[in-house]
N, C-alpha and C positions, 0 to 999 in steps of 0.2 A: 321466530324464537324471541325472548325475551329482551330485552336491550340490557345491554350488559352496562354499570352507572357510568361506566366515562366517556361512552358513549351519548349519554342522555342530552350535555350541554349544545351537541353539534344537531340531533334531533330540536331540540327547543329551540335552536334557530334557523331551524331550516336547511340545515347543509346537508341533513340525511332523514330521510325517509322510513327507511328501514331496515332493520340487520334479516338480512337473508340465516346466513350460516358461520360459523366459525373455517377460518380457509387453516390457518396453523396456529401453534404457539411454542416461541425460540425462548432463547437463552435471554433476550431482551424483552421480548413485546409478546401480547399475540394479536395477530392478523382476523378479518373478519369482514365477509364478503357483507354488501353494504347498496343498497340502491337509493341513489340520487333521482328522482324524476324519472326519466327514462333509460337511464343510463346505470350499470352493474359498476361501483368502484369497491377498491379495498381502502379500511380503516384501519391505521396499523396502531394499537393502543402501548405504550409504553407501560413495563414493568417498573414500580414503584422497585429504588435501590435495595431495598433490605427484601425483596420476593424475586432479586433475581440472582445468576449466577455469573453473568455477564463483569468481568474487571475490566474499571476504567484505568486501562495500565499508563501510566505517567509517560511512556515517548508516545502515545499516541495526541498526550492534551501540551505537547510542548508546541508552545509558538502560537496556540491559540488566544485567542481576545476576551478579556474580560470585562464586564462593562465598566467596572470603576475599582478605585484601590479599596473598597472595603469590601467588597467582595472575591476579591483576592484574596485580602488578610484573613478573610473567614474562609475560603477555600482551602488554605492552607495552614490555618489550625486546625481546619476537619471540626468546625461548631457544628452544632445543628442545621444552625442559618448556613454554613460554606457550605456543607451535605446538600442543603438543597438548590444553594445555587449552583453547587455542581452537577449536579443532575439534569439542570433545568440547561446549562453551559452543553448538557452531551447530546440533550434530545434536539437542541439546537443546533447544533452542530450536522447532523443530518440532515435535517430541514435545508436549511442553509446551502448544504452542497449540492441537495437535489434542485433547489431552488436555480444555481448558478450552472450547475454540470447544464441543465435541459435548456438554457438557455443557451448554452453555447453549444450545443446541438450534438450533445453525447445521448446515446439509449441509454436511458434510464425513464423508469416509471413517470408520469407527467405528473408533476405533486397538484392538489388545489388547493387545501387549506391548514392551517393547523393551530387545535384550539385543546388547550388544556389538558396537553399531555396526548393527544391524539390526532395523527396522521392522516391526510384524507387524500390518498392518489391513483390512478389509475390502476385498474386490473389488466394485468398484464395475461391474455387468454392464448390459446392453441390457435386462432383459427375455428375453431370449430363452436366456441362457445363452454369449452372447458378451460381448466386453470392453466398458465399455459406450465410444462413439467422443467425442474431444474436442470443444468446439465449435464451432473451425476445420475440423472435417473434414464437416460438415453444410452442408445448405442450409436454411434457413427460410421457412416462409410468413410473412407479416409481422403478423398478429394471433397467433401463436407466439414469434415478436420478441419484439412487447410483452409478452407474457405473461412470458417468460421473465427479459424486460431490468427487468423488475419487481419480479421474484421477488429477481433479483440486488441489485437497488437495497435492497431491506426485508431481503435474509444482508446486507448490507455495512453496514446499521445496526444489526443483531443483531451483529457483529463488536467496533465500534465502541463500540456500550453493555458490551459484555464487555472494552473499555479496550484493541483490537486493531484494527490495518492491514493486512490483506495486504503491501501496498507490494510486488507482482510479479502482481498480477491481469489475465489479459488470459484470450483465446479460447484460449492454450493449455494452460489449468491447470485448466479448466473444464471435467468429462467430462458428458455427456448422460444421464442413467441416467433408467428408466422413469417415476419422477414427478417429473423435471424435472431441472435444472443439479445438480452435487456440484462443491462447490470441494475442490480438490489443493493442493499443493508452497505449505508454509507454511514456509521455514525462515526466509524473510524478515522475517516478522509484526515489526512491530513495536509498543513501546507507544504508545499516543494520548497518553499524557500526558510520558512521561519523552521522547522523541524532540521533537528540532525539527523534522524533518522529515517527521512525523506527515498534518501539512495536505498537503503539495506531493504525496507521495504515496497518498492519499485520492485527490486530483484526480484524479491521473495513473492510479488503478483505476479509478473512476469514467468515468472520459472512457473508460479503454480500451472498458468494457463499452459505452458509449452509439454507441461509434464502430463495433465491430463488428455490435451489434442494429440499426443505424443501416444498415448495409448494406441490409435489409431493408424496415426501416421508417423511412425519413428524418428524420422527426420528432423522433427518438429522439436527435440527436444537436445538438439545440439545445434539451435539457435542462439545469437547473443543481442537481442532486441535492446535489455535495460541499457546495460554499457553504453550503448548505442544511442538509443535518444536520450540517457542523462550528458552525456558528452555534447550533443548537440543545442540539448537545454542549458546547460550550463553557459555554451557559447553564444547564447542567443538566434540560436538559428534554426531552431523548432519551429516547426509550423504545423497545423492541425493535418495538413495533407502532403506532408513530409513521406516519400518513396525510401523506408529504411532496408535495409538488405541482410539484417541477422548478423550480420559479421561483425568484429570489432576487435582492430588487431591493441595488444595491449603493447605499454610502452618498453621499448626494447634498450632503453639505456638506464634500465634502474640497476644499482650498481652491485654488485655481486660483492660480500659482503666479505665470506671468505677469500675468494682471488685475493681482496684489495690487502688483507690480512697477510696471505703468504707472500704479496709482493713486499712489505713492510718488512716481516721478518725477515727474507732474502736481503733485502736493500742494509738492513741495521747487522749482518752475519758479515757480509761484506765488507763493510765500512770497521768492523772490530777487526779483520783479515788484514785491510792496507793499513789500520793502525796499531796490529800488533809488528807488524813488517817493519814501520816506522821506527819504530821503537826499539826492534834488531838491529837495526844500522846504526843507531845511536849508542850502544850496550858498546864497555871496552873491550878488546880483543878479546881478549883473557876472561872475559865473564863467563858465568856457567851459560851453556844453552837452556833456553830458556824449553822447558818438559811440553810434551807435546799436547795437555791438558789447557794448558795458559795460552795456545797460538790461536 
């Protein structure tokens, strides 16, 4: 097929050979199968901001690094110039994590290179020499589930110890390849630590994977994985090969809010009772009784 232009820079140096075929094209980028020498890779080309539909929502870029305070200041007037250095801040940003995830030895695509807005990493295949298929497009046996919803659970704490969130994890970013799940489309990731919204979306990859293996194997979705290793990360005591067990009893002395209410009113009802009594014994003989409205 014809070399599509943004492709052409990684051609004229050599990093690609030739575009075979178009493999997709997402709400970000599209993809495009791609030979290297001897070797089939994908090329995943980034959608220019105004052709795509992709929002760069504001808790996903909190906590992130900018390279200096002028590209800050134009990030956040929305100039021309911040438009594109925000852009160039998002494609990076994936880059980045796939760069750091695969080294600390989470499935993910192997990256090689990235040049001018275009992605060059590994094809992630079937076995067989086809694409390999996502995890929505499968059906599972349910001791496969588990196997699998397992595997995910122990990359999502290898993420996690490497100070990373997906925060966009679900069955469609998750391809099938021969020895099991390969996580995709990181441009989300964010940090565990600098993000406030690190935990809520932990959950919310968590749940997705428990809700989809769940399909399978029902079980699976009255597990409490996040709780669990954010409690442990938070304490420091995360490890990549951390044996978690779903459970996670929450804290049993947070304070009931009404009880503490009715024991106040009780306590303030009583305390008017010995001080209207008080106050009886003090009244002259002869005084009117006091109406039983006032006791």
């Amino acid at each position: 097929m014809k070399t599509p232009k943004r492709i052409e820079p990684l051609v004229e140096d050599g990093l690609v050979d030739e575009v075979l075929r178009p493999l997709m094209s997402g709400k970000e980028a599209a993809v495009y199968v791609v030979r290297c020498g001897d070797e089939l890779r994908c090329a995943k080309v980034y959608k220019e901001a105004n052709k795509r539909s992709f929002r760069q929502a504001s808790e996903y870029q909190e906590g992130r690094k900018v390279r200096g305070s002028r590209q800050a200041r134009a990030m956040a007037k929305g100039s021309k110039y911040g438009r594109k250095e925000q852009e160039q801040a998002w494609q990076n940003a994936e880059v980045a994590a796939l760069f750091h995830l695969a080294s600390a030895g989470v499935r993910v695509p192997k990256p090689y290179d990235f040049l001018d807005g275009v992605l060059l990493m590994e094809l992630v295949t079937d076995g067989e020499g086809d694409v390999a298929p996502r995890l929505n497009d499968v059906d599972l046996h349910p001791d496969d589930a588990r196997e699998f919803h397992a595997f995910m659970i122990q990359e999502i704490v290898k993420m996690l110890c490497a100070g990373l969130v997906h925060g966009d994890l679900s069955e469609f970013n998750v391809l099938l390849g021969p020895e099991g799940p390969v996580i995709i489309d990181l441009p989300q990731a964010v940090d565990a630590a600098a993000n406030n919204h690190a935990l809520s979306m932990l959950e919310r990859d968590v749940r997705n994977m428990s809700e989809y293996f769940g399909q399978f194997a029902p079980e699976l979705r009255y597990t409490k994985y996040a709780k669990e290793m954010w409690a442990l990360y938070e304490a420091g005591k995360l490890q990549p090969d951390t044996a978690l067990t779903g459970e996670f009893a929450e804290a049993e002395d947070a304070a009931d809010i009404d009880a503490v209410m009715r024991e106040i009113k009780a306590a303030l009802a009583e305390e008017a009772k010995k001080q209207a009594l008080l106050n009886a014994e003090d009244e002259p003989k002869d005084a009117e009784p006091i109406p039983p409205w006032m006791r």
